[in-house]
C-alpha positions in Angstrom: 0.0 0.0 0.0 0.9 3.9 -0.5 1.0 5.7 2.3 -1.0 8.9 2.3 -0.7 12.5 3.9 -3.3 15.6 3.4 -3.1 19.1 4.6 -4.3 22.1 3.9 -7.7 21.8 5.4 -9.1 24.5 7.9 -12.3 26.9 8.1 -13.6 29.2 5.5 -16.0 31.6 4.7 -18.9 30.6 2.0 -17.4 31.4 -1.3 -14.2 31.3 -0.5 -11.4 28.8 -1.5 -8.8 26.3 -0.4 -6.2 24.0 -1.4 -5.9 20.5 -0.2 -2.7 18.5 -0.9 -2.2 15.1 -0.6 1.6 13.4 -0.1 2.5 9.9 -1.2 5.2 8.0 0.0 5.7 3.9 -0.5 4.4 1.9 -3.7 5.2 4.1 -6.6 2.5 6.9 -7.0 2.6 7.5 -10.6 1.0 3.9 -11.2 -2.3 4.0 -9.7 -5.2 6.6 -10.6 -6.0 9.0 -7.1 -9.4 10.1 -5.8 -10.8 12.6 -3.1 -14.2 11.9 -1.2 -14.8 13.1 1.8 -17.6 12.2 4.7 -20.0 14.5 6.5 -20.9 13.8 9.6 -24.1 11.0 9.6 -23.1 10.8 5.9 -21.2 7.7 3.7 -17.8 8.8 2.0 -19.1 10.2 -0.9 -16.7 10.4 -4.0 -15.5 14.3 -4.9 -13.0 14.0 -8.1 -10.3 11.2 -9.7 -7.2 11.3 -11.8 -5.9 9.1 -14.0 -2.2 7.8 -13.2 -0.5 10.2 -15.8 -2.7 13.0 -15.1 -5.0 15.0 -17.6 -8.1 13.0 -17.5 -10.0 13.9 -14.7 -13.9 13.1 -12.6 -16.2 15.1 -11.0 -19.3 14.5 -8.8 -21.7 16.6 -9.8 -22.3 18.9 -7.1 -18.6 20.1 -7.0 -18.2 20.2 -11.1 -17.1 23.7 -12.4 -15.9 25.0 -8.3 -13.2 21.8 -8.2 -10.2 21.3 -9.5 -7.8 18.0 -9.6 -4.7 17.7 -10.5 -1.3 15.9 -9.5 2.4 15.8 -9.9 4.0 12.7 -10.4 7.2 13.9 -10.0 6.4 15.3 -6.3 4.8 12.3 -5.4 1.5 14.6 -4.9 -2.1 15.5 -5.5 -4.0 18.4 -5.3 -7.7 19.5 -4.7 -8.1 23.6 -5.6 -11.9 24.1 -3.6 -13.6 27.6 -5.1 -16.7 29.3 -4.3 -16.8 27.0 -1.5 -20.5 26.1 0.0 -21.5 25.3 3.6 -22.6 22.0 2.2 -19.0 21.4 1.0 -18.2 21.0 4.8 -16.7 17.8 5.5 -13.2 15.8 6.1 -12.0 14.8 2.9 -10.3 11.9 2.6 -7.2 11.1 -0.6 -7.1 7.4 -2.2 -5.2 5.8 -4.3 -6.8 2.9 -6.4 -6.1 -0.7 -6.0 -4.9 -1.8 -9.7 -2.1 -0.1 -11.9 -2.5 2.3 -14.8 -5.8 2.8 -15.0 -7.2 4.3 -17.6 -10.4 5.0 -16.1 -11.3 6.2 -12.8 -14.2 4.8 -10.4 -16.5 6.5 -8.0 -16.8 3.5 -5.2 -14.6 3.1 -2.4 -13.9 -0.5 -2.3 -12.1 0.1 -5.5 -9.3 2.4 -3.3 -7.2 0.4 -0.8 -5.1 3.3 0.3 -6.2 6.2 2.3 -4.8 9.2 4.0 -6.0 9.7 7.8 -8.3 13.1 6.5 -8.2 16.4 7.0 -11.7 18.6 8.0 -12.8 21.6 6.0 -15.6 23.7 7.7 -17.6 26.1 5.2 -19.0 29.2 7.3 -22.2 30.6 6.0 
């Protein structure tokens, strides 16, 4: 398994914005596709956005498509979330994955297809 790290969580204002990293370190990163979710409290982990393992193709759940960006660097062992216009609904910890099987070429939404995952970080959305 990859072991994973996120920070950059903390509390915002609605509309605002944040960046969430995630830092890999253990099976090589560049091989297996990534994915945020993130769990609200009394909620299930609910998928938030995927990347292929060489970047550029990318996934969105619907309510965070157009305000969310993914993206990673391979050569940093790292993956990114950019948050804008941030909504009090957005409030939740969010939670990096990195998918069971190799070079994937397309990404999946469940979590039983992810075997690795970072210990969360909470983001708070003010109204």
């Amino acid at each position: 398994q990859v072991s994973l790290v996120e920070s950059g969580g903390g509390v915002v204002q609605a509309g605002g914005s944040l960046r969430l990293s995630c830092a890999a370190s253990g099976r090589t990163f560049s091989r297996y596709a990534m994915g945020w979710f993130r769990q609200a409290p009394g909620k299930e982990r609910e998928f938030v956005a995927g990347i292929i393992w060489r970047g550029g193709t990318s996934l969105y759940a619907d309510s965070v498509k157009g305000r969310f960006t993914i993206s990673r660097d391979n050569a940093k062992n790292s993956m990114y979330l950019q948050m804008d216009w941030l909504k009090p609904e957005d409030t939740a910890v969010y939670y990096c994955a990195a998918d069971a099987s190799t070079y994937r070429d397309y990404l999946r939404m469940t979590t039983e297809n992810y075997d690795s995952w970072g210990q969360g970080t909470q983001v708070t959305v003010s109204s």
